[in-house]
C-alpha positions in Angstrom: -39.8 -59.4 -8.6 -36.8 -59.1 -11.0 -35.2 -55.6 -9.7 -33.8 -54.7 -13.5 -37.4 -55.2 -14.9 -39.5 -52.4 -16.1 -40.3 -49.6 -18.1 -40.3 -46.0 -16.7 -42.2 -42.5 -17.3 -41.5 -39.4 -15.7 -43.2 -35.8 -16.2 -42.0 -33.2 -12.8 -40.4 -33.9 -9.4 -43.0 -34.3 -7.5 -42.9 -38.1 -6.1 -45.0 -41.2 -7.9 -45.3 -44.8 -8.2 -42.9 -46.2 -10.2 -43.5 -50.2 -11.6 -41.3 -52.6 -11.9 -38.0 -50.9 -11.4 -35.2 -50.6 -8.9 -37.2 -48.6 -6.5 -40.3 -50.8 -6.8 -38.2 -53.5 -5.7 -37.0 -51.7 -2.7 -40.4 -50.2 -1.8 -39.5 -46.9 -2.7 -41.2 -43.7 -4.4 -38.8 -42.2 -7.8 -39.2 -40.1 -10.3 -39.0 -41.9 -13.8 -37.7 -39.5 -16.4 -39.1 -40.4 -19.8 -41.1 -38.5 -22.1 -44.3 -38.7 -23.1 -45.2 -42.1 -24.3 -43.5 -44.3 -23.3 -44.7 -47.5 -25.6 -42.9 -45.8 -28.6 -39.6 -45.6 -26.7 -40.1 -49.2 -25.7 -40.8 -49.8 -29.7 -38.2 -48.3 -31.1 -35.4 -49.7 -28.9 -36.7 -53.5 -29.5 -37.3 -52.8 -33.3 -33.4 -52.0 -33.5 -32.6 -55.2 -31.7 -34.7 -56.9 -34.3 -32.8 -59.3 -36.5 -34.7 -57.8 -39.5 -33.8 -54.1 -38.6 -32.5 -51.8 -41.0 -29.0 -52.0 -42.1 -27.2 -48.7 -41.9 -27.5 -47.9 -45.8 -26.7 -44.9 -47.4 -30.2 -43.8 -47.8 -30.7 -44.4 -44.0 -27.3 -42.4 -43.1 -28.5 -39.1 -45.4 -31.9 -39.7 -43.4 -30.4 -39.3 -40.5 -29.2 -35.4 -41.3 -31.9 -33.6 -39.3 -32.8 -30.0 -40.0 -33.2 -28.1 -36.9 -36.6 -27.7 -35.8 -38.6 -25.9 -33.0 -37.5 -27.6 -29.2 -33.8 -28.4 -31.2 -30.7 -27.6 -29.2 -28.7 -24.8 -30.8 -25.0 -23.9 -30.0 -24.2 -21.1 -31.4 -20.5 -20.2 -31.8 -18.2 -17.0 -33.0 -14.7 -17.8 -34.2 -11.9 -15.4 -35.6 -8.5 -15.2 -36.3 -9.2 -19.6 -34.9 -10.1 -18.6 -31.2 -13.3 -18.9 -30.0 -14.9 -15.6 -28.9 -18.2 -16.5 -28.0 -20.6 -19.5 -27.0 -24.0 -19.8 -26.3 -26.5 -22.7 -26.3 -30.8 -22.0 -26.3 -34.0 -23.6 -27.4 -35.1 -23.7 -31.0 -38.6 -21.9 -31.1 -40.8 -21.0 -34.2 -40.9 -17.2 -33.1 -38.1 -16.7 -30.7 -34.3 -14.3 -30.9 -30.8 -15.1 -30.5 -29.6 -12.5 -28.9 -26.3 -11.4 -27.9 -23.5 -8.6 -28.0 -22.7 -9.6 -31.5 -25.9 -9.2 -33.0 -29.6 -10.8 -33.2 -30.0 -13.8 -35.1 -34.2 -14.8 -35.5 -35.4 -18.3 -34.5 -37.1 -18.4 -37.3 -34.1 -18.3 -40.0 -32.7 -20.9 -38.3 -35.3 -23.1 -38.7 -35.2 -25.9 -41.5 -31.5 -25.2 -42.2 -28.7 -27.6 -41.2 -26.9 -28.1 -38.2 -22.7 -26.8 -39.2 -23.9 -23.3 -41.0 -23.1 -19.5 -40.7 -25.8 -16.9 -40.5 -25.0 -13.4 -40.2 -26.4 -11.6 -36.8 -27.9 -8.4 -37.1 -24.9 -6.3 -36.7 -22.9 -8.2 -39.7 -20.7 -10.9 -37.6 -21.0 -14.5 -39.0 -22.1 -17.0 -36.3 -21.9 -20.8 -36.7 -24.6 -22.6 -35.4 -24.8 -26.4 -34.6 -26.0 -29.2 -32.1 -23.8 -29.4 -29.0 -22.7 -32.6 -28.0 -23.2 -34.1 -24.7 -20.2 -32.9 -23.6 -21.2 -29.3 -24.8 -24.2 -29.8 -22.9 -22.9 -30.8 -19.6 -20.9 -27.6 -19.9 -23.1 -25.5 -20.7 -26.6 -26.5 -19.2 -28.1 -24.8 -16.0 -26.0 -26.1 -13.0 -26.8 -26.1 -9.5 -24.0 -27.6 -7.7 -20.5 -27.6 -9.7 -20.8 -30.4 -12.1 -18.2 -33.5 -12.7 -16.8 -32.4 -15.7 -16.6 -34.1 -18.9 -13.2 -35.0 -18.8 -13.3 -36.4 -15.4 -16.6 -38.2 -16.5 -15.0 -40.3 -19.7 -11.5 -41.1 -17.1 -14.7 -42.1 -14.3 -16.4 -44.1 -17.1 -13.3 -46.5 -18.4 -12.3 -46.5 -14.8 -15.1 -48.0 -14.0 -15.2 -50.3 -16.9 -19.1 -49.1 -17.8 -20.3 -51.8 -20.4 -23.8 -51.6 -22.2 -26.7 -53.6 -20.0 -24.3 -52.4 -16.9 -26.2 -51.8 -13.5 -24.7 -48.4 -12.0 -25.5 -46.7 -8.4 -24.7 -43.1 -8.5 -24.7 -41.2 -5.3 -25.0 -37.5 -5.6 -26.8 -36.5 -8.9 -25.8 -32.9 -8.3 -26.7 -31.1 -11.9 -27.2 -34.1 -13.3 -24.5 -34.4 -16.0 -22.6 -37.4 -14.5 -25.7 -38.8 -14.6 -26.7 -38.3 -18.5 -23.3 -40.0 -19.3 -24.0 -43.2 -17.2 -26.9 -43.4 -19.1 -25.5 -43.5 -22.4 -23.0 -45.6 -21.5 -25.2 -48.3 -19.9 -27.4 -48.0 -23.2 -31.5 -49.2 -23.2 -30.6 -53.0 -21.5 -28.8 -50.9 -18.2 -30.3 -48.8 -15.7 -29.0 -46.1 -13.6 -30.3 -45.3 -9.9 -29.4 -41.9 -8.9 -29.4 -40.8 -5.4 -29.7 -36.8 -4.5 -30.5 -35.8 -0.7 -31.3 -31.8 -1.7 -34.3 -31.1 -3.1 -33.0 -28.1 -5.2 -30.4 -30.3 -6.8 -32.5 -33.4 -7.4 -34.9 -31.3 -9.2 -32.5 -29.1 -11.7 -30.2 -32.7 -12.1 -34.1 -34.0 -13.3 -35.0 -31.2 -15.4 -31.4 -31.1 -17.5 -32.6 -34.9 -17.9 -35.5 -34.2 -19.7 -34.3 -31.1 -21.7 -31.6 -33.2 -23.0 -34.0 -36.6 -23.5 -36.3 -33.9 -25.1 -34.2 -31.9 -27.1 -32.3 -35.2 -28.7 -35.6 -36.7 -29.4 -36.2 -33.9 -32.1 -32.6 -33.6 -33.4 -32.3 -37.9 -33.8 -36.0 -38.7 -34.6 -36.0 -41.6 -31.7 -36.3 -41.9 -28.2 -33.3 -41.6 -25.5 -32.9 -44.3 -23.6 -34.8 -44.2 -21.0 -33.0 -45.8 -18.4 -32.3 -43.7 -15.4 -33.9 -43.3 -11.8 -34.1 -40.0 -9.9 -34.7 -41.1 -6.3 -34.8 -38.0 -3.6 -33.0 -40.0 -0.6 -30.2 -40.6 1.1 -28.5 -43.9 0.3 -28.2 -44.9 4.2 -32.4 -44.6 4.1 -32.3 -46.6 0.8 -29.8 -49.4 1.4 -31.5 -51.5 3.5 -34.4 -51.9 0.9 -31.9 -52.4 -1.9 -30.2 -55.6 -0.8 -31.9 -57.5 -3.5 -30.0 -55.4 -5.9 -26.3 -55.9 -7.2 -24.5 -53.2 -9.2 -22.2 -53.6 -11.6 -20.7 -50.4 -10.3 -20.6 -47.7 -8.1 -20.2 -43.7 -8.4 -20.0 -41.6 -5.4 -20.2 -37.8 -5.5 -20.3 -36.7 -2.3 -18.6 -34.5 0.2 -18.5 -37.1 2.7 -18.5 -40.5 0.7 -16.6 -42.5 3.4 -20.3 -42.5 5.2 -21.5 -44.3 2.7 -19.5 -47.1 1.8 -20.3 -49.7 4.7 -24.1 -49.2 3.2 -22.9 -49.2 -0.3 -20.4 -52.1 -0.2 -22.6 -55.0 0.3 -24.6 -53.3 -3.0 -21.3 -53.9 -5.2 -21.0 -57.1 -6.9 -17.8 -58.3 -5.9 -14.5 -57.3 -8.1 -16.8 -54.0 -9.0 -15.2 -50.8 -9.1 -16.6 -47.8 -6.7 -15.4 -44.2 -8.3 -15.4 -41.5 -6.3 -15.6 -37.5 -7.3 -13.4 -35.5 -4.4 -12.7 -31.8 -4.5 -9.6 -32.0 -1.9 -6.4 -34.2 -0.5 -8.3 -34.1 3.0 -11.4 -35.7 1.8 -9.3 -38.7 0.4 -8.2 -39.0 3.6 -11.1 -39.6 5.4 -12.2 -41.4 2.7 -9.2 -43.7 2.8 -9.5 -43.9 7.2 -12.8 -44.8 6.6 -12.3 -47.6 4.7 -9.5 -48.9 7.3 -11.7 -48.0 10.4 -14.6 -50.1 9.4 -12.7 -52.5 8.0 -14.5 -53.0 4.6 -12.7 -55.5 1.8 -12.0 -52.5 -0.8 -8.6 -52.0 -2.9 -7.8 -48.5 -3.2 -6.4 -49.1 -7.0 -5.6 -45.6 -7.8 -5.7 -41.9 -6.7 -5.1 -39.5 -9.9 -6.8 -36.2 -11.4 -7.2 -35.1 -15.1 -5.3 -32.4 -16.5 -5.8 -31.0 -20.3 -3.8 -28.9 -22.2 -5.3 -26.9 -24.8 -2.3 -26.2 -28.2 -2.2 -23.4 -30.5 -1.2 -24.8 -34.4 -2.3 -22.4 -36.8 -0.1 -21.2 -39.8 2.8 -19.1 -39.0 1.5 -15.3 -40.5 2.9 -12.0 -40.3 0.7 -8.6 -38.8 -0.4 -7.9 -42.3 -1.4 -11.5 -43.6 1.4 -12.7 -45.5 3.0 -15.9 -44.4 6.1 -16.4 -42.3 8.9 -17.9 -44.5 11.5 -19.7 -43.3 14.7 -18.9 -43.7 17.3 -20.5 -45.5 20.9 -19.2 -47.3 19.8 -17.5 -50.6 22.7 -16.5 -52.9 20.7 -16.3 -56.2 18.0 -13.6 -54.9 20.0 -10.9 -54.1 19.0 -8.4 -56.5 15.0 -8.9 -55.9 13.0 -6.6 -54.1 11.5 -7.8 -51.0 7.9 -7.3 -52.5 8.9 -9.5 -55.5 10.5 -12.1 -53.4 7.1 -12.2 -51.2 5.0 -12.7 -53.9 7.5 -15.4 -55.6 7.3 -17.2 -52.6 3.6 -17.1 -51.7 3.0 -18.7 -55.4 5.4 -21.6 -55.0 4.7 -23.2 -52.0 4.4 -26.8 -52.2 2.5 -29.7 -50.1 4.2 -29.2 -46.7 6.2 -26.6 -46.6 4.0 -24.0 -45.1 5.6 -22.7 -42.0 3.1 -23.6 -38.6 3.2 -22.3 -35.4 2.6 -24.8 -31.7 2.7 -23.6 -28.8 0.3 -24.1 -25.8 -2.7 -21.9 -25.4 -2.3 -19.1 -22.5 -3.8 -19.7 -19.1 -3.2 -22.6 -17.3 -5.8 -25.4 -16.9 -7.2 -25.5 -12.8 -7.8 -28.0 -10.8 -10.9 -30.1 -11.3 -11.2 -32.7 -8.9 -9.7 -36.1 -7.5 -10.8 -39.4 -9.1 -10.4 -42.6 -6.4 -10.7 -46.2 -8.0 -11.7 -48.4 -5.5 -12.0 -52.0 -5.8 -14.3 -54.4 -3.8 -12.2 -57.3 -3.4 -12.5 -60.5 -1.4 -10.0 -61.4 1.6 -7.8 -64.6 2.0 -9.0 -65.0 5.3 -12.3 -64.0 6.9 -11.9 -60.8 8.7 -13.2 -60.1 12.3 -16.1 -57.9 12.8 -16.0 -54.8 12.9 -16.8 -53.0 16.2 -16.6 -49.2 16.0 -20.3 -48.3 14.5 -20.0 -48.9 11.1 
């Protein structure tokens, strides 16, 4: 049987069969995450392959602006003087509150309005309220180990060259949102097999699967792609059954990944990339000795981290709200009060000459994590076998 065959379902964590699919073909028990019916997912993503699909017209693009409705994602935001204040991201319910310090906001008055407006909490303050994106969510979901963060996900994703109909192993689903970017990346012709040893985390990493697959299901009108598989196993118990299978590439997550690359390397198709996701130098270490004591044919490309500065650029204004002028010899305004000169100025501003401040935002940005890119190449010359256990 075809290993990247089949369609997939998936309702809790407790263990099922699963058809056709990448565990199937290894002879192993995984929790499909789709929802619901399945058929219609598998309809709507052939129907847009079709060659007598819909063009993108602009009655289909105005279409496509969704009110929000009960089970919608809502991020709801507070911003003055153009700093954020306050964030917070719930469920859309026909009778529920948004509540918070700055006021109560009902369910209800949200509901059939568009996504990008600003309703007034209880208490008077002006609240914008919009879908997160997937990089909102990853931030903000429910997290039981620390996540891979956004910014190291997107470097991870054009490190590892992720193409749509791409095969990708991930070990370590942790919360989960790693995971939810593979799968958009790899798009409904890919798959993702995701690995998790702990059943705490292999169960919240499902569950902020399906809240997502759920929540964009309402906001877009069509199925997420369901393409992912939760499996609750180590990949040294796994590998063995998976030799059939050949990735495209390879994530690792782990706090000990150099234990699983003589399992995962033969899994790599060759000139694949492996990514790993390490908190410390020291773990790149071992990492690194691994790879030398057992000898495996892999390139250790790069070793790098992610850093992002947030900038300030906001017009220059003084305490009380005028604007900042800047200053320049004046030999004809000598006799004007500083009042009239103000108010002259204010009124004959031009395109472009409105005074801005930059500067970087205060705090500094912390550490993150490591990214490795590691290469599975193939050597000149056969090497000897190895002989130390791996």
């Amino acid at each position: 049987m075809d290993a990247r065959q089949g369609e997939q379902s998936h309702e809790d964590c407790s263990p099922r069969p699963f058809p056709q699919t990448f565990a199937s073909a290894a002879g192993i028990a995984a929790e499909p995450p789709s929802l619901q019916n399945k058929d219609s997912t598998f309809n709507t993503v052939v129907s847009r392959s079709h060659p007598c699909a819909i063009q993108p017209t602009r009655s289909a693009r105005i279409k496509r602006e969704v009110p929000f409705k009960p089970g919608d994602l809502v991020l709801a935001e507070l911003w003055r003087k153009q700093t954020l204040e306050f964030r917070k991201m719930f469920s859309l319910t026909a009778t529920g509150k948004a509540l918070s310090n700055w006021g109560m906001v009902l369910h209800r008055d949200i509901v059939g309005k568009f996504p990008g407006q600003i309703f007034k909490t209880s208490t008077n303050f002006k609240l914008l309220m919009r879908r997160p994106s997937l990089e909102e969510y990853a931030m903000l979901m429910k997290r039981g180990p620390n996540i891979t963060y956004p910014k190291d996900v997107n470097t991870l994703l054009m490190v590892m060259d992720i193409n749509e109909g791409d095969y990708v192993l991930e070990c370590g689903s942790g919360s989960g949102g790693m995971t939810l970017f593979l799968s958009r990346a790899v798009g409904s012709e890919g798959r993702v097999l995701s690995l998790e040893v702990r059943d705490d985390h292999h169960c919240r990493a499902l569950k902020n699967y399906q809240r997502w697959c759920a929540a964009w299901a309402v906001a877009h009108e069509e199925e997420w792609p369901q393409n992912v598989e939760f499996i609750k196993k180590d990949i040294t118990a796994v590998a063995e059954d998976m030799k059939a299978v050949t990735f495209d590439a390879v994530a690792l997550d782990m706090i000990n990944p150099q234990v699983a690359l003589p399992v995962m390397h033969p899994l790599l198709k060759q000139g694949g990339v492996c990514a790993v996701y390490l908190a410390n130098m020291t773990q790149i270490i071992d990492l690194l000795e691994g790879i030398r004591r057992c000898q495996l044919s892999l390139l250790c490309e790069r070793v790098f981290e992610v850093m992002h500065r947030d900038w300030i650029v906001a017009p220059a204004l003084r305490k009380d709200g005028s604007i900042v002028q800047r200053v320049e010899p004046q030999h004809n305004r000598s006799e004007e009060s500083p009042d009239q000169r103000r108010r002259l100025m204010d009124d004959e501003m031009p395109f472009g000459t409105m005074p801005y401040i930059a500067r970087p935002r205060h705090g500094l940005s912390s550490h993150t994590g490591f990214l490795v890119k590691l290469r599975k190449i193939k050597p000149a010359h056969p090497e000897p076998t190895s002989d130390n256990g791996c």
